[in-house]
C-alpha positions in Angstrom: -16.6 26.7 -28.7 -13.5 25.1 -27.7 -12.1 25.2 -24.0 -9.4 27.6 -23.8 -7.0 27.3 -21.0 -6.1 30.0 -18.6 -2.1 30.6 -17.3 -3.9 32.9 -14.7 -3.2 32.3 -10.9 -6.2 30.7 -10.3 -5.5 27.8 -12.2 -4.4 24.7 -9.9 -2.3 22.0 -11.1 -2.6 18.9 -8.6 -0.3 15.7 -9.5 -1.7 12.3 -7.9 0.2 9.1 -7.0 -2.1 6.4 -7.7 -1.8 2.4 -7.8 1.4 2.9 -6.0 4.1 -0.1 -4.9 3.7 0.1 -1.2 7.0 -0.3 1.1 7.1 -0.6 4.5 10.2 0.0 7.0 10.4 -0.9 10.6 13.2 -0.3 12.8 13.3 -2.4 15.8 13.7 -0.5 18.9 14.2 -3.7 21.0 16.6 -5.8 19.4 16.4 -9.6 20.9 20.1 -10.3 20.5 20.1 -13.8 21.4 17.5 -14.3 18.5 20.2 -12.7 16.3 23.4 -14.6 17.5 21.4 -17.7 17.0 21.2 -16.9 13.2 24.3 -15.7 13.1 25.8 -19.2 14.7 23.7 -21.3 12.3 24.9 -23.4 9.4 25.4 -21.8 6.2 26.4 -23.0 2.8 26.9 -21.8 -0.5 23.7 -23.1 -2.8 23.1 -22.8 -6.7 21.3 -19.3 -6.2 24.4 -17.7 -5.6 28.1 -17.4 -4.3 26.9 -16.1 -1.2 26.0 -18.6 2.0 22.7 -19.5 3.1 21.1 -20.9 6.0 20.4 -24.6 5.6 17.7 -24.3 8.0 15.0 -22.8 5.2 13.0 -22.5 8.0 14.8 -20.6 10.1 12.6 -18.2 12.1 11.3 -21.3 13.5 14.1 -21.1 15.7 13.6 -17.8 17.1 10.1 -17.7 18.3 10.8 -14.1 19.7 11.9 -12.4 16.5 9.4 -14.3 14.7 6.8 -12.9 16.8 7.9 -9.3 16.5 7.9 -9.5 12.2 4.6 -11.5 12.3 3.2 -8.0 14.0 5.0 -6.3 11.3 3.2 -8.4 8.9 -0.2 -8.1 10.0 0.5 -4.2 10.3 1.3 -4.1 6.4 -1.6 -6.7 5.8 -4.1 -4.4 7.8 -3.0 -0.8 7.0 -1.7 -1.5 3.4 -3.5 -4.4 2.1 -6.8 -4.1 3.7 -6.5 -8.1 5.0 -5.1 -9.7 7.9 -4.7 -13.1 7.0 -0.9 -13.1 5.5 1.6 -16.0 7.3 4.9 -16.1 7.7 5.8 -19.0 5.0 9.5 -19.7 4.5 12.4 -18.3 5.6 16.2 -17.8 5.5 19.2 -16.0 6.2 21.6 -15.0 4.3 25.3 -13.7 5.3 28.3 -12.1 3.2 31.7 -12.1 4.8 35.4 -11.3 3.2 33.6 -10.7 -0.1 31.7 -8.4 -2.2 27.8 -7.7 -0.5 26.2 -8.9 -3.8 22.6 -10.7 -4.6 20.9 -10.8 -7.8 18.4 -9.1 -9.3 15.4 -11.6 -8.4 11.5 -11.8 -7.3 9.8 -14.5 -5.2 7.2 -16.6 -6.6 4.3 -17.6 -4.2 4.7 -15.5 -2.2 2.6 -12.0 -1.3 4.6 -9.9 0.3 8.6 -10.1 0.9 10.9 -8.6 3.5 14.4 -8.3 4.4 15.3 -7.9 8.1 18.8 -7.5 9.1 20.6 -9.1 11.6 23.9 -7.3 11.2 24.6 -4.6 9.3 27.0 -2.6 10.8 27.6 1.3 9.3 28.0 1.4 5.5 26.3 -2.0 4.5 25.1 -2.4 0.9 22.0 -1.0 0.9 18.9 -3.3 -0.8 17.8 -2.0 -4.1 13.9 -1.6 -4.9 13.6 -1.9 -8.7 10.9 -0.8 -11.2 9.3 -3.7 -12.8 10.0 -4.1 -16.9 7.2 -5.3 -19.2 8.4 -8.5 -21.1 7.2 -9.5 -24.5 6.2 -7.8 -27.4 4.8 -4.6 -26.4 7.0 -1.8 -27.6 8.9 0.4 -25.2 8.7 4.2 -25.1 11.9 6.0 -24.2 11.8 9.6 -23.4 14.3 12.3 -21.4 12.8 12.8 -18.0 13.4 15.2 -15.0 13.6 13.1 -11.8 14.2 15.0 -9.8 11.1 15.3 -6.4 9.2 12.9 -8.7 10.0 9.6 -6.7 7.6 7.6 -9.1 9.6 8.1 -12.0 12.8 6.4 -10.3 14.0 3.5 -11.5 15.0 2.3 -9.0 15.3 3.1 -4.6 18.1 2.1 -1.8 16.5 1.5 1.6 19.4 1.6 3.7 20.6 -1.6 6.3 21.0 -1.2 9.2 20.9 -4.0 12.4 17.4 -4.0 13.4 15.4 -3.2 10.0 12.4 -4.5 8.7 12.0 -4.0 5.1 8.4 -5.0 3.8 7.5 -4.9 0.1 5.6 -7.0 -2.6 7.2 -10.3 -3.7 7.1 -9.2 -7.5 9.2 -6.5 -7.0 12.4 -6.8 -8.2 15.0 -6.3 -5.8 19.0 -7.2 -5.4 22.0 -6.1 -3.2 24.4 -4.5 -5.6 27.9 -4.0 -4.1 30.8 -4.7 -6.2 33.9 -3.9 -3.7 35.2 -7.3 -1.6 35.1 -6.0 1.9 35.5 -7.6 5.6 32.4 -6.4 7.0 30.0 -8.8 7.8 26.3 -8.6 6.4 23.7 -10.6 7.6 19.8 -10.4 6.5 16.7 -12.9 7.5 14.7 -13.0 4.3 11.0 -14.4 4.3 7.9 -14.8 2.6 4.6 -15.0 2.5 0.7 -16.4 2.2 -2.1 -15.9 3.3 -3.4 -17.7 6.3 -7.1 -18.2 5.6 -9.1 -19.3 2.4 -9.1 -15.7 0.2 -12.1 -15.0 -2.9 -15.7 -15.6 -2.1 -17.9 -18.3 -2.7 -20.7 -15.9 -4.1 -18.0 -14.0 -6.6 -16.3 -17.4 -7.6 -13.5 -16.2 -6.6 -13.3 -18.9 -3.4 -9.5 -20.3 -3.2 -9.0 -22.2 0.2 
């Protein structure tokens, strides 16, 4: 006999998040200024990634051992609680600043790298938030399109702003797409450290054949 089912009361309906993209957002209650004005006072220059200017230094949390410190323990908080490892390192890093111009980075992911983050070093009230993006399948599969409701279903988005703000730690995976999408010149200054990731020690086992060092 075929299952029939019931509308009664008793029946329970339970929706599940699973294999979720995991974000993380820190807001730093102890902000070490002069880390920040040291960024702020570096060299910068317009590159081939975009019209916006970039810290020469591609290194540059090197400079600013106690801000480094602080998002290392950010890191290994994401790496522990998130991850289940604690072996990520801080790899490169950069910062980039908009002035007098529209706030405005492509779309873009970061290759080699584990996870990403985006910490600002001045974002004054109303700065371009960053944009979290849904990843698209490329090739031949075919794509299914239908109407949806999104509305308290935050895994059907397609795409989140996590706002800026001076202070703010924004952790997420490195092949997430993600971009800055204002389009109105303004003459507020924005400012973000960007960095990513690796992990520290060798990863895989030897047993598994999975061993990389």
């Amino acid at each position: 006999m075929a299952y029939k089912f019931s509308d009664s009361p008793g029946d329970t309906f339970k929706s599940h998040i699973i294999f979720p993209t995991m974000v993380a957002t820190v807001d730093n209650l102890s902000i070490p200024n002069e880390d920040h004005e040291k960024i702020l006072n570096s060299e910068f220059k317009v590159t081939r990634y975009g019209n916006f200017p970039t810290t020469e230094n591609k290194f540059i949390l090197d400079t600013v051992p106690t801000l480094k410190s602080w998002i290392q323990v950010q890191i290994n908080r994401y790496a522990s609680e998130i991850m289940g490892t604690s072996t990520l390192r801080i790899t490169q890093s950069w910062a980039i600043k908009h002035e007098n111009q529209p706030q405005s980075i492509y779309t873009h992911t970061h290759a080699n790298s584990i996870i990403s983050g985006s910490y600002y070093i001045d974002a004054p009230e109303n700065t371009e938030p960053l944009t979290l993006m849904r990843p698209v399948m490329h090739g031949n599969s075919p794509q299914i399109e239908w109407e949806k409701d999104w509305e308290g279903r935050p895994w059907l988005y397609d795409q989140i702003k996590y706002s800026a703000y001076t202070g703010r730690l924004i952790m997420f995976p490195s092949n997430v797409p993600h971009g800055v999408l204002g389009q109105q010149s303004t003459n507020q200054r924005r400012c973000v450290l960007a960095f990513n990731t690796w992990f520290a020690d060798p990863i895989g086992s030897k047993e598994s054949l999975t061993y990389l060092d």
